[in-house]
C-alpha positions in Angstrom: -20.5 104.2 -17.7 -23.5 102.2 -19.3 -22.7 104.4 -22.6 -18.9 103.3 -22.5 -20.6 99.5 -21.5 -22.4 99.3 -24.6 -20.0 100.4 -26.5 -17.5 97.9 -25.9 -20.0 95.3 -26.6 -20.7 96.8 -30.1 -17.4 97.0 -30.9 -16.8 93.2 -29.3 -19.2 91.9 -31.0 -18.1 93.3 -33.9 -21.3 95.2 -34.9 -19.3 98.8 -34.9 -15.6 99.5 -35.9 -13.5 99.5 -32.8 -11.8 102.2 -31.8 -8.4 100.8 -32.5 -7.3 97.0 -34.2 -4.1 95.7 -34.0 -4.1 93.7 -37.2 -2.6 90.6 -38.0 -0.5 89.8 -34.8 0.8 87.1 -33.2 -0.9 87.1 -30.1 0.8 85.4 -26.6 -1.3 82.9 -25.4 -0.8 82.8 -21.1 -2.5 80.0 -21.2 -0.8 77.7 -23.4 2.3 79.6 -24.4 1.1 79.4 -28.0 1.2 82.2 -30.6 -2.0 82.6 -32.3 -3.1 85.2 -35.1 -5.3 87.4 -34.9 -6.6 91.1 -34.7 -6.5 92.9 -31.3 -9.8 95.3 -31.1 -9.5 98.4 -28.4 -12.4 100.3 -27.5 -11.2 103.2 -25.2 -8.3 102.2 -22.9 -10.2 98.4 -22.9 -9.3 95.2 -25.0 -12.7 94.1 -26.9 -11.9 91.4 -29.1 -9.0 89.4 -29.8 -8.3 85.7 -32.1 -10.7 86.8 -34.8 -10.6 89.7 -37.5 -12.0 93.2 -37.1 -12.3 96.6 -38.4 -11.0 99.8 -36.7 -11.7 103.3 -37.1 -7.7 103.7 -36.9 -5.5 100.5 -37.4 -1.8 99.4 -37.1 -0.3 96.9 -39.1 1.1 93.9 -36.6 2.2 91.6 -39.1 5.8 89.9 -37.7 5.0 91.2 -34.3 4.1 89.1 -31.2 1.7 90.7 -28.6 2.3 90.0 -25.0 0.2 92.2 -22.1 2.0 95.2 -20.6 4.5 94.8 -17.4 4.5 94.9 -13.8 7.1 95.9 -11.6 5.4 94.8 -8.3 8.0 96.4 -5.8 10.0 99.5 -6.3 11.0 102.6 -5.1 10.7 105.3 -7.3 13.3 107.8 -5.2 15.4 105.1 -5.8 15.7 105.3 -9.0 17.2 108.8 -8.6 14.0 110.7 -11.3 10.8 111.8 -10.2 7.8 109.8 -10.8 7.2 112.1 -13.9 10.7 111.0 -15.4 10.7 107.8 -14.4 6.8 107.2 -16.4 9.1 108.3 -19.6 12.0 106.4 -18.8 10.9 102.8 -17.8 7.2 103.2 -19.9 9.1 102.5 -23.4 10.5 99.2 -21.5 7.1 98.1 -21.5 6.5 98.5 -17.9 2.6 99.7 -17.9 2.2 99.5 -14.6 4.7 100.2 -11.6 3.6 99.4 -7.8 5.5 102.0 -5.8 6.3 102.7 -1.7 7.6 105.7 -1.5 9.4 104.4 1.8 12.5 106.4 0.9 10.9 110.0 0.3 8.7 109.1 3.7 11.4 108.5 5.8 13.0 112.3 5.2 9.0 114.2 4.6 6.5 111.6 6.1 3.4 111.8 4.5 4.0 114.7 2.2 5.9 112.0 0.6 2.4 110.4 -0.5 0.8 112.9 -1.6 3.4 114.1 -4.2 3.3 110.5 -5.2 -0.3 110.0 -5.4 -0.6 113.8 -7.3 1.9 112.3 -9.2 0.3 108.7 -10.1 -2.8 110.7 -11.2 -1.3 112.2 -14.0 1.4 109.5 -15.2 0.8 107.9 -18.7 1.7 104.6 -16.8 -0.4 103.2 -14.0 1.8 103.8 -10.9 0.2 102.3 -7.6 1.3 103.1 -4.4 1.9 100.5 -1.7 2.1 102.6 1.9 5.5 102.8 3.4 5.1 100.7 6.9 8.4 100.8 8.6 8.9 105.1 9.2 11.5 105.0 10.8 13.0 101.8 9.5 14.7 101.5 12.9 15.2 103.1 15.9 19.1 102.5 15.7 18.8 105.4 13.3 17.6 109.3 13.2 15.1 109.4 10.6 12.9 112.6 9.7 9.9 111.4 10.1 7.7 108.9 11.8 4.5 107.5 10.6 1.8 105.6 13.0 -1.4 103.8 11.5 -4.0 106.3 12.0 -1.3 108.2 9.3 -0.7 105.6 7.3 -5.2 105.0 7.5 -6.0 108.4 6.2 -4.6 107.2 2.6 -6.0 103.6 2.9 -8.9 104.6 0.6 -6.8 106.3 -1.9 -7.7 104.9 -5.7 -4.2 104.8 -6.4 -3.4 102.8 -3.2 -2.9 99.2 -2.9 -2.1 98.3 0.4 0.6 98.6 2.7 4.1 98.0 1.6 7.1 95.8 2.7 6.8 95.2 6.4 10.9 95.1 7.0 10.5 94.8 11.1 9.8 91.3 11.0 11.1 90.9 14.1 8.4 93.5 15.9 5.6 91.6 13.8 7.3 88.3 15.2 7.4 89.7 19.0 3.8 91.2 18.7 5.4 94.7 19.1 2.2 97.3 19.3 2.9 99.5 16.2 3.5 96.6 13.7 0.1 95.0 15.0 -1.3 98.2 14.8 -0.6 98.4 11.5 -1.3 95.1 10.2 -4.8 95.7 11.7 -5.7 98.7 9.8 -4.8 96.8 6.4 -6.0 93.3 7.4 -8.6 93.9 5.0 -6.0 94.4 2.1 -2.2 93.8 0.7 0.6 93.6 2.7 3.7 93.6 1.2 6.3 91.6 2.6 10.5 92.2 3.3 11.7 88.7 5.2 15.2 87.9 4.5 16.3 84.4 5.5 13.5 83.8 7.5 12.2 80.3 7.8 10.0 77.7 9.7 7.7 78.6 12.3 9.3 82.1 12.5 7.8 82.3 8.8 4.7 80.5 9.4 4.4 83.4 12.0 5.0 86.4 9.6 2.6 84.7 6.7 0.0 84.3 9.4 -0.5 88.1 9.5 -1.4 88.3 6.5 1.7 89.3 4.2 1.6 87.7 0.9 4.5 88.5 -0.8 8.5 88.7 -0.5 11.1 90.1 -2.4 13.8 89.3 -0.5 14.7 85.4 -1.2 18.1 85.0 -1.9 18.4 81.6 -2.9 15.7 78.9 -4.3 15.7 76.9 -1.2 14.1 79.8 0.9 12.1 80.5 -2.1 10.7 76.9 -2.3 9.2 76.7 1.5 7.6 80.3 0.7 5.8 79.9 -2.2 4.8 76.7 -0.6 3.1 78.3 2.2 1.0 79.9 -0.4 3.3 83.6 -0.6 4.4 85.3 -4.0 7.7 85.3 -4.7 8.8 88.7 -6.0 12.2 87.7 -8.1 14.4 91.0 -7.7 17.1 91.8 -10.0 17.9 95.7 -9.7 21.4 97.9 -9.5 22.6 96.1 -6.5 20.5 93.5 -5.4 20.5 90.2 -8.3 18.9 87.2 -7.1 17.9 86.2 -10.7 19.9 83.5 -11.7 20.0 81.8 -7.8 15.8 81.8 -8.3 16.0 81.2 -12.0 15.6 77.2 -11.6 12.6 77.1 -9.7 10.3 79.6 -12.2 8.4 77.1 -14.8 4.8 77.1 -16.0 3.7 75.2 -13.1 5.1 77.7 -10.7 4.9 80.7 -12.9 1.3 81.9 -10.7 3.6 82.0 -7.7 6.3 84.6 -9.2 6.7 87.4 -10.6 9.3 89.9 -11.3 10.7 93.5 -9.2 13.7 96.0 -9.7 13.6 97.4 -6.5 15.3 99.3 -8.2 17.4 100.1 -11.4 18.9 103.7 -11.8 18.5 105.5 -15.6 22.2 103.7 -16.2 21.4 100.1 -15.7 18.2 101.0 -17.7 19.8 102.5 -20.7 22.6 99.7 -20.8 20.1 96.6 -19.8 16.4 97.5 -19.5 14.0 97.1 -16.9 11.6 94.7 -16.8 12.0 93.7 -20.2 15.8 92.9 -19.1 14.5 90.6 -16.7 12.3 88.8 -19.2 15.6 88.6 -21.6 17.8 87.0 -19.0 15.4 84.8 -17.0 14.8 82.9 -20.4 18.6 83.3 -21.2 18.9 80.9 -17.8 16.6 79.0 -19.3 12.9 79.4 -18.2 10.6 78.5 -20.1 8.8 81.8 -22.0 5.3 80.8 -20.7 6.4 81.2 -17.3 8.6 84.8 -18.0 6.0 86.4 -19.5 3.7 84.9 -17.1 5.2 86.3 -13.4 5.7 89.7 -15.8 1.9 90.5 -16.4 -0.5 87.8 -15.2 0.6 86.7 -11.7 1.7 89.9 -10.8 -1.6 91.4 -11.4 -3.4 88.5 -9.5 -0.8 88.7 -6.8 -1.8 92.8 -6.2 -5.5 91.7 -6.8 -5.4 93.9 -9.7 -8.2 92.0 -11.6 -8.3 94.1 -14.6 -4.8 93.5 -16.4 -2.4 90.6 -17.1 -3.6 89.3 -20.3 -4.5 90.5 -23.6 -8.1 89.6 -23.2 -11.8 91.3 -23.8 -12.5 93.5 -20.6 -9.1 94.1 -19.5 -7.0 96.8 -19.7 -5.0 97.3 -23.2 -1.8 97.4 -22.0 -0.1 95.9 -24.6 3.7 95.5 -25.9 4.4 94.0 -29.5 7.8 92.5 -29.9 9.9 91.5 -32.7 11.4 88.5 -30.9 9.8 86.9 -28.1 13.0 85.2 -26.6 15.0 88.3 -26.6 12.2 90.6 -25.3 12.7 92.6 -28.2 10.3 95.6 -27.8 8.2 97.2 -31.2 5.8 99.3 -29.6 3.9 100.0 -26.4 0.2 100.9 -25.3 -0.6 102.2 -22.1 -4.6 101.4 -21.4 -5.2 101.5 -26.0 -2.8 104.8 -26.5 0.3 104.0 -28.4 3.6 105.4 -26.4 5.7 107.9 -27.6 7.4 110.9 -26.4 4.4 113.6 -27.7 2.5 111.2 -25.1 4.9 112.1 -22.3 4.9 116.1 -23.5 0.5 116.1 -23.2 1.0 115.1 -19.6 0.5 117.9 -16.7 3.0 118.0 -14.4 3.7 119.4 -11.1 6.5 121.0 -9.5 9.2 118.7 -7.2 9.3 119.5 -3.0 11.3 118.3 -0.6 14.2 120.8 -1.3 16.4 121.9 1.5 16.5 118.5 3.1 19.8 118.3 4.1 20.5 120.1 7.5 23.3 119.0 9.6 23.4 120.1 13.0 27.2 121.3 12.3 29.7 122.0 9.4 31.8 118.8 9.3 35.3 119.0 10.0 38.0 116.7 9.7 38.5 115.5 13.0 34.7 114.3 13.4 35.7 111.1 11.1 38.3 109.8 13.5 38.1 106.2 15.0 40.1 106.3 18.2 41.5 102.9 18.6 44.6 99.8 18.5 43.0 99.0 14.8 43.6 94.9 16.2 40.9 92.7 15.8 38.3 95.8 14.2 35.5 95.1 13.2 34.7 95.5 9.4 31.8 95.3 7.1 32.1 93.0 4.2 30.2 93.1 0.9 28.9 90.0 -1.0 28.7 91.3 -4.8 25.0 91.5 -5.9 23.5 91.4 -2.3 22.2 93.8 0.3 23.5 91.0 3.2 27.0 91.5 4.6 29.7 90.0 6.5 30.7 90.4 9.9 34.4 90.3 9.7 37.4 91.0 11.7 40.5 92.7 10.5 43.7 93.8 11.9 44.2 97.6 10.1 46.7 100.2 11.0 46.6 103.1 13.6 48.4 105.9 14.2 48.6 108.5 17.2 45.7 106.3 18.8 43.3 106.6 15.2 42.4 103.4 13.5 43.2 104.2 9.6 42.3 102.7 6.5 44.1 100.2 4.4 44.1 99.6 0.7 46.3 96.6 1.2 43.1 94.6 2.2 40.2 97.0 0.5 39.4 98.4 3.8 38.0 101.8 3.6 36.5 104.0 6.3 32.7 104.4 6.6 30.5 106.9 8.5 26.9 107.8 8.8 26.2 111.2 9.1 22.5 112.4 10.7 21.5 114.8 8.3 17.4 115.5 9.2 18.3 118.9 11.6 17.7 116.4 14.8 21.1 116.3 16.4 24.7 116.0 15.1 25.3 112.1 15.3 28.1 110.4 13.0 28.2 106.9 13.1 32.0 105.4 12.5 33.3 102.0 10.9 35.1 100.3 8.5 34.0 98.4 5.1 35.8 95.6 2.6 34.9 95.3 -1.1 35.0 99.0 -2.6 38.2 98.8 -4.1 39.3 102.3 -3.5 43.0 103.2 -3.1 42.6 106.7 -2.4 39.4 109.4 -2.4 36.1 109.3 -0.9 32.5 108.8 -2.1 29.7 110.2 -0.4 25.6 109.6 -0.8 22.4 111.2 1.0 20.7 107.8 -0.7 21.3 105.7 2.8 18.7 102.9 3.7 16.3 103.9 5.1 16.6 106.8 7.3 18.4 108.9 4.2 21.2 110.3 6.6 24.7 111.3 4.7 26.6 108.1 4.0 30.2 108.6 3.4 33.0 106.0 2.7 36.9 107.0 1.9 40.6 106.5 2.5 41.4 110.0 3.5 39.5 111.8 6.3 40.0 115.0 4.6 38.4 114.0 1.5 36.0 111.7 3.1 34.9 115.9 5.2 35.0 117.3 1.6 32.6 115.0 0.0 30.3 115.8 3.0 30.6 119.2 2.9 29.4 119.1 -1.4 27.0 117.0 -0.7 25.4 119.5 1.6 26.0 122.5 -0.7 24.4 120.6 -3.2 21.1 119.6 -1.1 21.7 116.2 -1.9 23.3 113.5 -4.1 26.7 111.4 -4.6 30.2 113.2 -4.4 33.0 112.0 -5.3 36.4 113.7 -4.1 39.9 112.9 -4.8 42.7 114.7 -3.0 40.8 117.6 -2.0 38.9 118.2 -5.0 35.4 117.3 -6.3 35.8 115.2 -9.7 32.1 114.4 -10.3 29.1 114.7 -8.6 25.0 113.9 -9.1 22.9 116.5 -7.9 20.0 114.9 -6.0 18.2 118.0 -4.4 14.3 116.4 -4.0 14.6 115.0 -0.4 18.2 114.6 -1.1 16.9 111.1 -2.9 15.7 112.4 -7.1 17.3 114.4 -9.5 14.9 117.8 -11.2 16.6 116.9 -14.4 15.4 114.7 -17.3 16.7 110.8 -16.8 19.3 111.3 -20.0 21.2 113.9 -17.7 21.4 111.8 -14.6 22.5 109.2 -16.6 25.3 110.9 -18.2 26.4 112.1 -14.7 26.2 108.5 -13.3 28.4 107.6 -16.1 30.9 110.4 -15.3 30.9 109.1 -11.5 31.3 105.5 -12.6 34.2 106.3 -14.4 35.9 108.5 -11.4 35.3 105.7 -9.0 37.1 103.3 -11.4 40.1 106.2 -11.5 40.1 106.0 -7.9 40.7 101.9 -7.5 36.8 101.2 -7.3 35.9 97.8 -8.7 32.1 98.1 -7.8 29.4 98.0 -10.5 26.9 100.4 -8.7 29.0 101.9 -5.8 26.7 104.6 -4.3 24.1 102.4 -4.0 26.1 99.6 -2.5 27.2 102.6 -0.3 23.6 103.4 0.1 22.4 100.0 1.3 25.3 99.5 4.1 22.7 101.1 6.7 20.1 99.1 5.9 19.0 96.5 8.4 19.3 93.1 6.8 19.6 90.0 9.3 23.1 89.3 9.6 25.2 91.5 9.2 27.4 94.7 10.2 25.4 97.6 9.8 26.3 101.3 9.8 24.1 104.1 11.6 24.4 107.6 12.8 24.7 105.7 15.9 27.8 103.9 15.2 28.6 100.5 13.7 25.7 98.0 15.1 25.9 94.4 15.2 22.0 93.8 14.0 22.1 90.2 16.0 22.8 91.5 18.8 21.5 94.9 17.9 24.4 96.3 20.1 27.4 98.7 18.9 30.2 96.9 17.9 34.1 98.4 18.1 
């Protein structure tokens, strides 16, 4: 270390070449949102000198480009993004995105903690930094079966870990709010550090409550007047905008360069398909200053206050000391990306090929107690007055609505006339055989079925339809297959994503699953669909997001009153 010390000093100073110089770039000044030339000096994976000229043992011509630092993605789940870590460092990297801040909540809930330590073997050996926040909430909810469960003394043993943050979103705000044991349990073992946190809607003392145990951050505002009271009551704003959930343009307003240290920017999460059409983090840099923000405060909440917010002291700006993470653009408004570095090594895909990989687990995840038949979707039932699920575009929160739907030999059906499709939940971690039953408004399908293992956040089979036969076929593939979304149409599979890694990530490079999501996308349109993303809309419906309908292996669940609904 002292060697590496004095070198960066020599080369700072300017007394030796430095190991790499950026000449002649415009270089993004955080602090007054000025571009200013200069040469960028790297010694190792460290920034040494900037705003003045130097001379490099290897140099790259910046002339026309503008430096800004690398990205940070503060909340995501890599699983949800359907590629392994590995695949996901070469899909997202490119983007800009140098650093990624995982929980692996998804993979934990089916494997428990051999979920973090494929991530963490995984996060040593990605060209990107990828930091793991520990999943809190294994299960998610006892309304569901989950397939694994994770206490603090488990969640303790990877406190330490150098890859670790802290602990990641706390979703049972409730149990923190009642003082339930685990939660404080938890909250105790990482007082010390980062708390992520997972409050939708909640305000006023409530909040006050949930701040006061020390969770710092939220990525679940909605709208900029919940936004406003928690970034004043000293929390960072994480502004989400992934496949499903867009709360851009509703927070857009309030993100200036006053604000800026209180925001910064998630996906949580985009699938290879949104990334290839839009971008990642980069995309969220384009349209935030599209809605007008200012770019100061973009780039900002992308690098700086991010890294402050995840105390990660050593990144955010392109400045001596800190890491060189580093993305040139050719346009500033537009986010117009040049070239990368990940800590001083320029990105490409020979990068990605020098890396040392290791193998994928979590195969054979999906174990139903029983083959699926036909008759196990049936609603028994008038149909009058049923209660339905109803989606809100671009949001995880649903409506609790009532609808009047056919029936037939005592068996509520579906009914295209109003959108209303058939929903189940099938438990699919070997634990028992339940199947949760309901209805849902907003997919849009006239006929078929659709079915997922990618259910929030227990990961049991998640299957919406118009035809009960299809709606058992889909299941059926989806166990065959280990994993993935199935789409059937009159008895016949007519495009499928194989997801065999805890039934949650592809073992194929992120071009194929893209092509295959773009095959699916265009079968659900065939099939009346009007959803963007509609496996993971149909992933989210069991996720428990205050209020709303929810769908579990237990049965449709009316989360205010946390009692099953007919």
């Amino acid at each position: 270390m002292r060697e590496t010390i004095e070198q960066r000093i020599q080369q700072g100073v300017g007394n030796s070449p430095a190991d790499l110089v950026i000449r002649n770039v415009g270089l993004f000044d955080l602090v007054t949102g000025e571009i200013l030339p200069g040469d960028i000096a790297i010694c190792g994976d460290r920034v040494v000198g900037t705003l003045d000229r130097y001379e490099g043992k290897r140099e790259i011509d910046g002339t026309g480009k503008i430096a800004v630092p690398g990205f940070i993605d503060t909340h995501l789940h890599v699983e949800s993004s359907l590629i392994t870590p590995f695949e996901f460092d070469r899909c997202v990297l490119p983007h800009g995105v140098t650093t990624a801040i995982c929980d692996p909540h998804e993979m934990a809930n089916v494997m428990g903690t051999a979920a973090f330590d494929y991530f963490l073997e995984c996060a040593s050996r990605t060209i990107m930094d990828l930091r793991v926040n520990l999943s809190s909430c294994v299960p998610a909810t006892p309304m569901e079966t989950s397939g694994a469960v994770l206490d603090a003394a488990a969640l303790a043993r990877y406190r330490d870990h150098a890859k670790v943050i802290g602990l990641a979103e706390f979703m049972n705000f409730p149990g923190v709010l009642s003082g339930q044991s685990d939660c404080v349990d938890k909250l105790v073992t990482f007082a010390e550090g980062h708390i992520d946190g997972h409050a939708p809607l909640l305000r006023g003392k409530p909040l006050n409550g949930y701040i006061a145990a020390g969770i710092s951050t939220d990525h679940e505002a909605t709208a900029a007047e919940e936004a406003l009271e928690k970034i004043r009551k000293g929390m960072t704003i994480l502004i989400r905008e992934g496949s499903v959930c867009k709360d851009l343009e509703a927070l857009a307003p309030l993100l200036t360069p006053e604000t800026s240290q209180f925001f910064a920017f998630c996906t949580d999460d985009r699938n290879p398909l949104e990334i290839a059409h839009e971008g990642h983090i980069d995309f969220l840099i384009r349209k935030a200053i599209s809605l007008g923000v200012a770019p100061l405060a973009a780039y900002r909440a992308a690098s700086l206050s991010a890294a402050r917010a995840f105390g990660l002291r050593d990144r955010g700006q392109i400045a001596p000391g800190l890491r060189a993470d580093i993305v040139l653009l050719d346009d500033l408004q537009t986010c117009q990306i040049a070239q990368v570095f990940s800590a001083g090594r320029p990105v490409d895909e020979a990068i990605f090929e020098a890396r040392e990989v290791i193998a994928p687990v979590g195969y054979g995840s999906v174990k139903l107690a029983a083959p699926v038949v036909v008759d196990d979707f049936a609603v028994p039932g008038t149909g009058q007055h049923q209660a339905v699920i109803g989606i809100i575009p671009g949001q995880i929160i649903t409506e609790f609505l009532r609808c009047d739907l056919p029936a037939a030999d005592g068996k509520v059906l579906a009914d295209k006339t109003q959108d209303v499709a058939k929903i189940c939940v099938i438990a699919r971690h070997g634990k028992n055989g339940n199947i949760g039953r309901g209805f849902v408004r907003g997919f849009g399908l006239t006929r078929g079925a659709l079915a997922s293992s990618v259910g929030h956040d227990s990961h049991n089979l998640c299957v919406v339809g118009m035809s009960d036969e299809d709606m058992a076929q889909a299941s059926a593939r989806l166990e065959e297959l280990g994993g993935g979304f199935v789409a059937v149409e009159d008895g016949k599979v007519i495009a499928e994503l194989s997801l065999p890694i805890a039934g949650l990530m592809s073992d194929q490079p992120f071009e194929t699953v893209q092509a295959d999501l773009e095959a699916l996308r265009a079968a659900v349109s065939r099939m009346g669909g009007k959803l963007e993303e509609p496996f993971l809309q149909l992933a989210f419906l069991p996720l428990p997001v205050i209020p709303h309908l929810k769908i579990t292996d237990l049965g449709l669940i009316d989360v205010n009153t946390m009692s099953l609904v007919s």
